[in-house]
Each structure stands twice: as C-alpha cells, then as structure tokens.
C-alpha positions, -999 to 999 in steps of 0.1 A, spaced: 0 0 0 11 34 -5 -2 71 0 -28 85 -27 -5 99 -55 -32 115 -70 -42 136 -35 -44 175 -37 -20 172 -6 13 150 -6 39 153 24 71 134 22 101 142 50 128 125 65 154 132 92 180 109 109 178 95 144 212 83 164 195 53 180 186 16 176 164 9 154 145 -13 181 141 16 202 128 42 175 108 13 162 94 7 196 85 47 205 69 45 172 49 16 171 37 24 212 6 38 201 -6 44 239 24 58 246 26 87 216 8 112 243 41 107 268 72 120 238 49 139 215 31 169 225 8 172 193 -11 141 206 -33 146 237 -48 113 238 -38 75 217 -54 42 221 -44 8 203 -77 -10 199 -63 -44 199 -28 -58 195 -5 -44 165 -13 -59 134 -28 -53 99 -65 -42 108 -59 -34 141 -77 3 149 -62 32 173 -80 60 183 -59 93 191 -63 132 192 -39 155 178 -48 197 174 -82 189 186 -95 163 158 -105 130 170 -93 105 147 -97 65 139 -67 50 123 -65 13 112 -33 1 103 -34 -15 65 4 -29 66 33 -34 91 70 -47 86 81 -51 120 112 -27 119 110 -16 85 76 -1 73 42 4 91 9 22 69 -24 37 81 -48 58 75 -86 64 75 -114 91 68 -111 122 95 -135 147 93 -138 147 59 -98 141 49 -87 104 33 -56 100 48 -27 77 44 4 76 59 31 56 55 64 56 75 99 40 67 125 33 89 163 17 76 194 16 97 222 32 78 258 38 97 244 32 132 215 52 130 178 51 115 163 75 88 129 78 92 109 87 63 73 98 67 51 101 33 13 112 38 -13 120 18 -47 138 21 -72 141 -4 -114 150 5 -136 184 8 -119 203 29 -85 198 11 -98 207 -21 -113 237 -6 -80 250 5 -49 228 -7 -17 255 2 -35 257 40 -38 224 44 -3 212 28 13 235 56 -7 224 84 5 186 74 38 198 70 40 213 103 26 183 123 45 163 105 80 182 112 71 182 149 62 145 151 101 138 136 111 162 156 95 145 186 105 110 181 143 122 174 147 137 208 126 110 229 144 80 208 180 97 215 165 111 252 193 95 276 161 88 298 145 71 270 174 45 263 171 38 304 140 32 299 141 14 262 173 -10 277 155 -15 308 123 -28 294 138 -52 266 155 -71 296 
C-alpha cells in the first residue's frame, strides 16, 4: 500500500535519528504511549494488538481521529490511514538503519472536501505536524532517559 499519489495534498520528510532501530521502532509503534514524547497528541489508544487491521483512536490539534493500520513490517515499514473529518488520509512511515543510526521517512497523503477547498493551508498544516512529530521521536528516541528506559524494558 502506499499514500494516494493523485491527493491535492502529498507530504514526504525525512530526518536521521542516532539510536537503535528497536528503540525508534518501539517509540513509534507504542501507540498508547505517543501522548508521553509527542506533545501534538493529547490522547492515543491501540484497539487491539499491532497488526494489519488493528484500529487506534488518538487526538492531535483537537480532531478526534480512527486510524486502522493497513500494513506493518516489523522494523522496517508500518501504513495507516482512515477518513477524518472529511480528509482520506494515508500515511506511511519508513525506517532503515544506515551507519548506526535510523532515517525515518514519513510520506502522507490527504485528499477529501476540505482539502480541495484550501490545498496550500492544508499542505502547511501537514507539513507542520509532520516536522514536529520527527522532531519528537528524534529527541525522545536519542533522550538519555528514554534508552534507560528502552534498555530497561527489553531485559
């Protein structure tokens, strides 16, 4: 699966984190835990174990939003996505270990009503979160607390 490359919105980043690729892998994939390292999310449930078809529920910038996760490659690639207030999103994140650390790449696209209505808006407000959420999982994954925590929990 990939994101909707005929969307009036398209998003694709990247940036480098020094840590394992367990760890960013984990922070990533801890769906209840999102609300703890990034501050654009005030609330994230997983539904049910992680897995193709499995739902999360989460709130970021005041939208309530229902996510089901349509592939997963357990350190390598996870997709979701899901109608939200009238925006088909999809989202897919990469993840590959290159000289001891992990680029992340983040690709999302949003296609519906109110991105038609205002395309340039909305591109920038995706752009944003995005940036923030790398942002966020950089600093937790290569947080000195967070590889406590990370080496403490995988013993």
């Amino acid at each position: 699966m990939d994101i909707d490359l005929t969307a009036p919105v398209i998003v694709e980043l990247e940036t480098t984190v020094r840590a394992s690729l367990e760890r960013v892998w984990a922070l990533h994939t801890g769906v209840d835990a999102w609300p703890g390292w990034n501050a654009a999310i005030s609330t994230a449930r997983l539904r049910e174990p992680l897995a193709v078809g499995a739902v999360f529920d989460w709130e970021t910038h005041g939208l309530v939003i229902a996510s089901t996760i349509a592939e997963i490659a357990p350190l390598r690639r996870i997709v979701w996505g899901g109608p939200a207030h009238g925006i088909d999103g999809v989202h897919v994140w990469t993840f590959e270990q290159v000289d001891g650390a992990v680029v992340v790449r983040t690709r999302e696209s949003w296609a519906g009503a109110p991105v038609e209505g205002d395309p340039e808006g909305m591109r920038a407000a995706l752009d944003a979160s995005l940036r923030s959420w790398l942002d966020a999982l950089k600093a937790a994954a290569e947080s000195p607390e967070t590889a406590a925590a990370h080496t403490a929990t995988s013993r």
